[in-house]
C-alpha positions in Angstrom: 32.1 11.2 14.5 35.6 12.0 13.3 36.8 14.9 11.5 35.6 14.7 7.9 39.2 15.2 6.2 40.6 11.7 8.3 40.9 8.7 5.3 38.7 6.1 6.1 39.6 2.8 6.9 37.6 -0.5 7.2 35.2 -1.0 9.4 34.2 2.7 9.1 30.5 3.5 9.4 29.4 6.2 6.9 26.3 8.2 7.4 24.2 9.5 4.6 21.6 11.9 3.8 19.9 10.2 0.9 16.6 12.6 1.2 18.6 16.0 1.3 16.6 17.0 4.3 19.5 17.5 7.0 18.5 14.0 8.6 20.5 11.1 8.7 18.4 8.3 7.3 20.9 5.9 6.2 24.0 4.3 7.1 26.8 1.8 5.7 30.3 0.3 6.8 33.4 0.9 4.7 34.6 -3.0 3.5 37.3 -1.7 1.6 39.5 1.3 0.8 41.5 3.2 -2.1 45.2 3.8 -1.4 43.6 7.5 -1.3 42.0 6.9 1.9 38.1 6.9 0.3 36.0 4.3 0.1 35.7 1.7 -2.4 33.1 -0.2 -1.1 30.6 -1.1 1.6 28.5 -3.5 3.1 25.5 -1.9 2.8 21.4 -3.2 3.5 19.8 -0.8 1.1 16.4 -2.3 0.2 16.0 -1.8 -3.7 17.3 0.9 -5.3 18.3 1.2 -8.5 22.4 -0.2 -8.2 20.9 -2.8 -5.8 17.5 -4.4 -7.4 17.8 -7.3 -5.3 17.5 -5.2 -1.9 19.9 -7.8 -0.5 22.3 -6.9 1.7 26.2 -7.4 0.6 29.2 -5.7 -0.6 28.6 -2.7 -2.8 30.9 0.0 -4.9 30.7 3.9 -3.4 29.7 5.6 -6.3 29.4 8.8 -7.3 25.5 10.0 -4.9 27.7 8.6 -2.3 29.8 11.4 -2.2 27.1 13.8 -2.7 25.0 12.4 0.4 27.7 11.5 3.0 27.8 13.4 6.1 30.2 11.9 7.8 31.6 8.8 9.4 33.0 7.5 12.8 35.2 4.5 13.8 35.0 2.6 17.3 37.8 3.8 19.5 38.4 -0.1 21.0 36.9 1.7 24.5 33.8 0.1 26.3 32.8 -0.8 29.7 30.6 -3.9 29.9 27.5 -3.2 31.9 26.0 -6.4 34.1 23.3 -7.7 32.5 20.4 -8.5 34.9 16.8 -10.0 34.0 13.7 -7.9 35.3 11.9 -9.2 38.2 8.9 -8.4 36.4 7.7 -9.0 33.0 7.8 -6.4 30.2 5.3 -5.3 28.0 7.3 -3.5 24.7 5.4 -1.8 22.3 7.3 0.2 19.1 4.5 2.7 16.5 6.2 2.9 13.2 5.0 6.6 12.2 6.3 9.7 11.1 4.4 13.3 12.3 2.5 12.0 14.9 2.1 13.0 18.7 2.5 10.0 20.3 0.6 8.9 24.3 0.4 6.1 26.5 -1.8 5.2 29.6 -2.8 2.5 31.5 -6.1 1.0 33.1 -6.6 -1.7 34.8 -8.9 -4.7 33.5 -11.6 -3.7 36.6 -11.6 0.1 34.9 -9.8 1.3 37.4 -6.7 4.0 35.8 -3.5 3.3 37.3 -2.2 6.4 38.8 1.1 7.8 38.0 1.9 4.3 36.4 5.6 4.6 35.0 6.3 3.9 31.8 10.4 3.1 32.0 10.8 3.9 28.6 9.2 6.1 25.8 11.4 7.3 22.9 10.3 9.1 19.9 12.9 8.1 17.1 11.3 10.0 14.5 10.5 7.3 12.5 9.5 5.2 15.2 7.8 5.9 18.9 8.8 2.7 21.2 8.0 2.1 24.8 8.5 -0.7 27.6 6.3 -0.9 30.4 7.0 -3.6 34.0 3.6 -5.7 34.2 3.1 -5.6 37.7 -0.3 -6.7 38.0 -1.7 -9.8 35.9 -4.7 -7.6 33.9 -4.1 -4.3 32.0 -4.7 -2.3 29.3 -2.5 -0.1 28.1 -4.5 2.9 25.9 -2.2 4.5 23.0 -3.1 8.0 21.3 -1.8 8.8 18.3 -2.7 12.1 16.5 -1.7 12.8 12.9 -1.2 16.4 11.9 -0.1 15.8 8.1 -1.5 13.0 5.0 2.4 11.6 5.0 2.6 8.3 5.1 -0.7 7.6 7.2 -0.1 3.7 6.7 1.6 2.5 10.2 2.1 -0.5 12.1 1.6 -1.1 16.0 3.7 -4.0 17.7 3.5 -5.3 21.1 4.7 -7.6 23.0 6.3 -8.8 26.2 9.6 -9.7 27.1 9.6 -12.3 30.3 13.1 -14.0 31.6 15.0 -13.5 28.7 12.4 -14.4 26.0 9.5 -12.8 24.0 6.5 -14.6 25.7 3.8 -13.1 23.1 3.5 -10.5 20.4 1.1 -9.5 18.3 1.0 -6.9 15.5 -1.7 -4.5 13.5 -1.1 -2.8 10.6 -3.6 0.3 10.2 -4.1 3.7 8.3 -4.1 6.6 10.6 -6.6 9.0 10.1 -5.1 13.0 9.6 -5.9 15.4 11.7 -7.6 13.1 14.4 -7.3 11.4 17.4 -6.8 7.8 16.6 -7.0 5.1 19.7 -6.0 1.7 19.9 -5.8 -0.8 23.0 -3.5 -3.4 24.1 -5.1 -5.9 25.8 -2.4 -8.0 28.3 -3.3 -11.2 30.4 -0.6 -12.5 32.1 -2.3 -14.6 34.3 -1.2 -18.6 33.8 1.4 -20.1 32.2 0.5 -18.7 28.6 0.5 -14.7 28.7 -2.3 -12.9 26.4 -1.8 -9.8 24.5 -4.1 -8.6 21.5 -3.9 -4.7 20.2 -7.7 -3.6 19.5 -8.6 -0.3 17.5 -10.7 1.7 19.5 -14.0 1.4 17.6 -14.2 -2.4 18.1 -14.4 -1.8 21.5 -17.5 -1.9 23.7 -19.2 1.5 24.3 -18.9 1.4 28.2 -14.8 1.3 27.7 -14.9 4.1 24.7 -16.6 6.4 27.5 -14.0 5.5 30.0 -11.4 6.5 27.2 -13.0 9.6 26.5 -11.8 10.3 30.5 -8.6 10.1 29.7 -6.2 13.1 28.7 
């Protein structure tokens, strides 16, 4: 971010708090500029709103609520350090919750039952909006168990996405949308077969699953 008097300039990206909740929940970049130094317009992906009932994204005028909601903006500095890019060895099982107000777990058992201690997850982020995770697949049968538990009736419609990530390509995916229940433990499975040349993966809601595996969830923390 740069300080909030500097004029802006094109290429800018502008940060907004639409909701008025002291989040930032949308953002723009400045296309073009008033010999004043504010913006004139932006290339901005807005969905439909009321100035934009297309949802399309493409070049739009700053108006008035933009200067309401704007919290700031920041401009790349022309600095960066390439990192060298190298494939895993192993395939990656990637898996992204789209929920708000949720407590958010993963485990992981093996097809035989069998819970894999201490298995390490190499990523789990909780973006507010979104929980995501990615997971090596060292052996060729798993299960990965997620817990999700709702504490509020906002927004209890989610959607669960898998899939995995091998040599550079996404392999399989597979996606559920579901209604969370409040104030309860809700369980889903993601069922992975990589095992031949065609890898398996199926998310499963806990109740369609037999009773022997329900009880070996019901282990579980």
């Amino acid at each position: 971010m740069i300080w909030e008097n500097t004029e802006y300039t094109i290429g800018d990206i502008v940060f907004f708090d639409w909701e008025d909740n002291s989040e930032i929940d949308h953002v723009a970049i400045v296309s073009e500029v008033w010999p004043s130094g504010k913006p004139k317009s932006l290339i901005d992906a807005t969905g439909k709103i009321n100035f934009n009932p297309s949802g399309l994204t493409g070049e739009l005028p700053w108006l008035a609520f933009h200067d309401t909601t704007v919290r700031g903006h920041a401009r790349w500095n022309g600095l960066f350090t390439a990192n060298p890019i190298t494939q895993p060895e192993l395939p990656i099982l990637q898996n992204s919750i789209l929920t708000t107000g949720t407590d958010v777990t993963f485990y992981s058992i093996l097809q035989s039952g069998e819970r894999i201690a201490n298995q390490p997850l190499t990523d789990v982020r909780n973006l507010n909006w979104e929980v995501i995770s990615s997971m090596p697949l060292d052996t060729m049968n798993i299960r990965m168990y997620i817990n999700i538990m709702k504490a509020d009736k906002q927004e209890p419609e989610t959607l669960i996405t898998s899939q995995i990530y091998n040599n550079g390509n996404i392999s399989t995916r597979d996606e559920k949308e579901i209604i969370l229940v409040p104030s309860q433990l809700n369980r889903f499975a993601i069922i992975v077969n990589t095992n031949g040349e065609n890898p398996q993966l199926e998310i499963l809601e806990i109740n369609k699953i037999s009773t022997g595996e329900v009880n070996l969830i019901e282990d579980q923390p």
